[in-house]
N, C-alpha and C positions, 0 to 999 in steps of 0.2 A: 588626853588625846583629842583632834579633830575631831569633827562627825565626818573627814573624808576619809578613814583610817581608817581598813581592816578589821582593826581590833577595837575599836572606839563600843562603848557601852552607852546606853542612854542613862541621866544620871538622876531620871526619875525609878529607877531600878534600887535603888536606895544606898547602902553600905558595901562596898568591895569587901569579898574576904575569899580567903583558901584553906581547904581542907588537903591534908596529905591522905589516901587513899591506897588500898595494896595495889591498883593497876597505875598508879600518880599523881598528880596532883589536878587538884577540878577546882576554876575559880567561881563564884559564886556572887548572887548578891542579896543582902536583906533590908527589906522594909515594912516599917510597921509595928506593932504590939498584938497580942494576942493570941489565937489558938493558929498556929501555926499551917499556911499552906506551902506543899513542896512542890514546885512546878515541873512538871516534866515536857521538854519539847521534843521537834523530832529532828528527821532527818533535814543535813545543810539549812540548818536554821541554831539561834542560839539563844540566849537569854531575852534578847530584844525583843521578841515578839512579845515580851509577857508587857513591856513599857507603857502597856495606853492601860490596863486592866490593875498595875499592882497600885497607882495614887487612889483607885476608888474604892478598894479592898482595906488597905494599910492603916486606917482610921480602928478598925473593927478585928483584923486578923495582922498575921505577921506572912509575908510570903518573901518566898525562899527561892531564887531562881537561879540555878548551877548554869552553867555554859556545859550539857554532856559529850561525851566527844564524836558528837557524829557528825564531823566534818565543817564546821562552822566555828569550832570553838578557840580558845586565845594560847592554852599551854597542852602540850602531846602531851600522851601518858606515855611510860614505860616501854621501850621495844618488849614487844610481847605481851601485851597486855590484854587479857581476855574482853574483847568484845562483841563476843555473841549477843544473841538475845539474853539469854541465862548469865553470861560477864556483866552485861549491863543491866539487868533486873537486881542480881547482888549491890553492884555498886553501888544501886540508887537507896538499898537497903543498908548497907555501908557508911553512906554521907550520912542519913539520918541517923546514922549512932554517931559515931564521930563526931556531929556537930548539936546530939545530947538533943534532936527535938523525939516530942513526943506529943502523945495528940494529935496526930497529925492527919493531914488529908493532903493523899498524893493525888493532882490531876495530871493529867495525860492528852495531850493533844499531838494529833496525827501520829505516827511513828512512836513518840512517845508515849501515847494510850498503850499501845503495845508493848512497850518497857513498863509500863507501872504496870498493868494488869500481870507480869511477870513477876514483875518485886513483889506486891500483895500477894499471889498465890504461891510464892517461895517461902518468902517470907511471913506469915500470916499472923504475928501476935507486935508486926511492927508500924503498922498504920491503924489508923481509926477508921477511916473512910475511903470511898474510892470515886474519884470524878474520871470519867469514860468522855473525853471532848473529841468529839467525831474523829474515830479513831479506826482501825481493824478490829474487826466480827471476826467469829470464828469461821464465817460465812463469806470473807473477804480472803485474798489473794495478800500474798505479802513481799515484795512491793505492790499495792495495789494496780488493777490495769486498766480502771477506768486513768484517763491523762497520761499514758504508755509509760508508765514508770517500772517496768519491770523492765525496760533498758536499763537501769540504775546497776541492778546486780547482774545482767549478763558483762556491762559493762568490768566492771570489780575484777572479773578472771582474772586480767592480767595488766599490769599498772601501769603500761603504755596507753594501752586505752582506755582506762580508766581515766587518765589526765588526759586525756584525748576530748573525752566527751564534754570538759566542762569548759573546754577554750570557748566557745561561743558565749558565752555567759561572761567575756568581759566586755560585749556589745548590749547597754540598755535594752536595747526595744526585742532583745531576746526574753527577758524579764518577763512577758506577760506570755509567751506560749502557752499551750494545755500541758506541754511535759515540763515545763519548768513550773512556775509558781501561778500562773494564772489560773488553773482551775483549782489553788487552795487557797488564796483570794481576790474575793469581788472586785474592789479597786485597789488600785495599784499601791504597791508600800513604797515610803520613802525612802529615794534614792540612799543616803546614807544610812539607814538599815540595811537595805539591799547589797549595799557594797562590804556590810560584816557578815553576811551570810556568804557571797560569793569569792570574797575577796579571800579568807585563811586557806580553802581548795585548790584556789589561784598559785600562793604564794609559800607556803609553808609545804613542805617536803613529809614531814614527820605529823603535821594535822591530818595532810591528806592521804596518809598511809592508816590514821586512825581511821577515818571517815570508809577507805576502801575496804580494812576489814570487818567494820561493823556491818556494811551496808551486802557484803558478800557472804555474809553468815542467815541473814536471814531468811525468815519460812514461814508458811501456816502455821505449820503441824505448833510452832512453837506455841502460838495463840491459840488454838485448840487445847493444846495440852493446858495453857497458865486457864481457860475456859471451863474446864472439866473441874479441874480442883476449885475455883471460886464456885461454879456452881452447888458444892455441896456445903457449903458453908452458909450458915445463916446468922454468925457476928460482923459483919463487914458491909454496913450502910455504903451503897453504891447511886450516884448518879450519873445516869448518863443525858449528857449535855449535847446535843446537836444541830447541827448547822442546817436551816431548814431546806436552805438552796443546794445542799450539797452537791458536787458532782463527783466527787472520789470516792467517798462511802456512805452509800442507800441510805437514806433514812428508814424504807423497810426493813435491811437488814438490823438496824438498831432497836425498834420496837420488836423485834425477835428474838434479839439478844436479851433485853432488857425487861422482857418478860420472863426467857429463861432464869434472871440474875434474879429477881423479885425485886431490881431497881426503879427509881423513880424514871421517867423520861421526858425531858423538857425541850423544848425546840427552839435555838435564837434566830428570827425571822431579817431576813435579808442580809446574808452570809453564806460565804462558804465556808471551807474548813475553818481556816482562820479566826476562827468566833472573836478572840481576846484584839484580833485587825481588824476585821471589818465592822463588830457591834460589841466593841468594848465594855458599854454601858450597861447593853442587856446581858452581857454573857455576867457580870459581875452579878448584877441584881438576882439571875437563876440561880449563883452561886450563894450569896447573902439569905437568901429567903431560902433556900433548902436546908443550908444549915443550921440557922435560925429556926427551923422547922424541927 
C-alpha cells in the first residue's frame, strides 16, 4: 500500500501477521529477536506511532505492535464485540496467549497505559513487567481534560455526532489543534501517518463503530479500580516513563502515582505524550537501560 492510504503500515514495523481473537481478528506487526515488547497505543491512533522507536529496540528485544481497535485500525472486530476498558484489557491478555509470547513487558502509551494497566491487573501471572508512558493516573479524568478531550465521549452518545465530530479532521492544519493531536505531540507527525490515524474514522463504517464504542465505555473509576489491585502487588516490576513537557498528564500526578506503585520514574525531556514521536531515541534508551537494569 501507498503511504497515501488509510491503511498503509510503515514497514519499519517489521512482519505483518493476524491473530484470530474471541472479539475478531487484530492485525499486528513483529520485529526483532528477544525478550519480547507488546505495545499498547491509544485512542484514533494505530501501530504507527511505535515506527521511529521499534529499529532501535529490535537489535536487543522483539516488539510487538497490534493495530487495537480504537478507531484507527485496518479490520472491525465482530458486531458486538466487548470493548470496554475490561473487553480491551482482556484482549490484550488474549493476543499474548494466542500469539504464545511470554516474558513479556506490556507498554502503554496514552489511552493505552490505561488498557495495559488493565490487562496487568486482570490478568496478573501474564506479563513480566509494566511500562506506564504518560498515560492516566488514578488522579486523571478519562477522557483526560486538559486538550478538551472529554468531548470525545460526550461525542459517542449517539453515532450521528459521533461521525459528526471528526469531519474536520480531513482538513490538515486541523492536525495540530490542542483537542486533536497537538498537545500529544511536540512537532507535527508525518502527513501519511496522520492520514492512517484519521483516515479508517473517515472511511470505514464498522472501524468507526469500534472506535465509538470503545471510546464511549470509558471512566476513571476503571483506572482506579485496575490502580487499587496493582498497588498490592509487589511481583510486577513497573516503569513509568514520562513526557517531561507534558500537557495532557501532570508529571505531578505521575511521581504520585509511581511512588504509590514502588515504580521506577523517568522523564524524556522535550516531549509530549508522544515520547516514541517526539524523542524516539531517548524514550528507547529509558527503556533499554531499565530493563537492562
Amino acid at each position: 500500500m501507498a503511504p497515501t492510504d488509510a491503511f498503509w503500515r510503515d514497514p519499519r514495523l517489521g512482519t505483518p501477521g493476524r491473530v484470530e481473537l474471541s472479539a475478531g481478528t487484530v492485525d499486528y506487526h513483529s520485529f526483532g529477536s528477544g525478550p519480547a515488547f507488546l505495545f499498547v497505543h491509544g485512542y484514533l491512533v494505530n501501530a504507527n506511532i511505535w515506527r521511529k522507536i521499534v529499529p532501535l529496540l529490535g537489535d536487543t528485544y522483539r516488539c510487538i505492535t497490534p493495530d487495537w481497535p480504537l478507531g484507527s485500525h485496518r479490520t472491525a472486530l465482530r458486531p458486538g464485540a466487548d470493548v470496554t476498558p475490561r473487553g480491551v484489557g482482556d484482549m490484550i491478555a488474549e493476543f499474548a496467549e494466542r500469539t504464545g509470547l511470554d516474558d513479556v513487558t506490556l507498554i502503554g502509551n496514552d489511552s493505552g497505559g490505561a488498557y495495559a494497566q488493565i490487562a496487568a491487573a486482570r490478568h496478573p501471572g501474564r506479563f513480566a513487567r509494566l511500562v506506564l508512558n504518560s498515560c492516566e493516573t488514578p488522579r486523571c479524568s478519562w477522557p483526560p481534560n486538559p486538550g478538551g478531550f472529554g468531548v470525545l465521549k460526550r461525542a459517542a452518545a449517539h453515532r450521528v455526532s459521533h461521525r459528526a465530530l471528526y469531519q474536520p479532521l480531513r482538513v490538515p492544519w486541523t492536525w495540530r489543534l490542542p483537542t486533536t493531536y497537538g498537545w500529544l505531540a511536540k512537532n507535527p507527525i508525518d502527513h501519511a501517518v496522520m492520514r492512517t490515524y484519521v483516515g479508517p474514522v473517515l472511511v470505514d463504517r464498522s472501524v468507526r463503530r469500534d472506535g465509538r464504542e470503545a471510546i464511549s465505555s470509558v471512566g476513571a473509576h476503571h483506572v482506579r479500580e485496575a490502580a487499587d489491585l496493582l498497588g498490592r502487588r509487589d511481583d510486577l516490576p513497573i516503569l513509568s516513563l514520562w513526557a517531561a513537557d507534558d500537557r495532557v498528564f501532570a508529571l505531578e500526578h505521575a511521581v504520585e502515582y509511581a511512588e504509590r506503585l514502588d515504580a521506577r520514574l523517568t522523564t524524556v525531556a522535550d516531549s509530549y505524550t508522544y515520547t516514541a514521536e517526539d524523542q524516539p531515541e531517548r524514550t528507547a534508551e529509558a527503556l533499554d537501560d531499565w530493563l537492562s537494569s
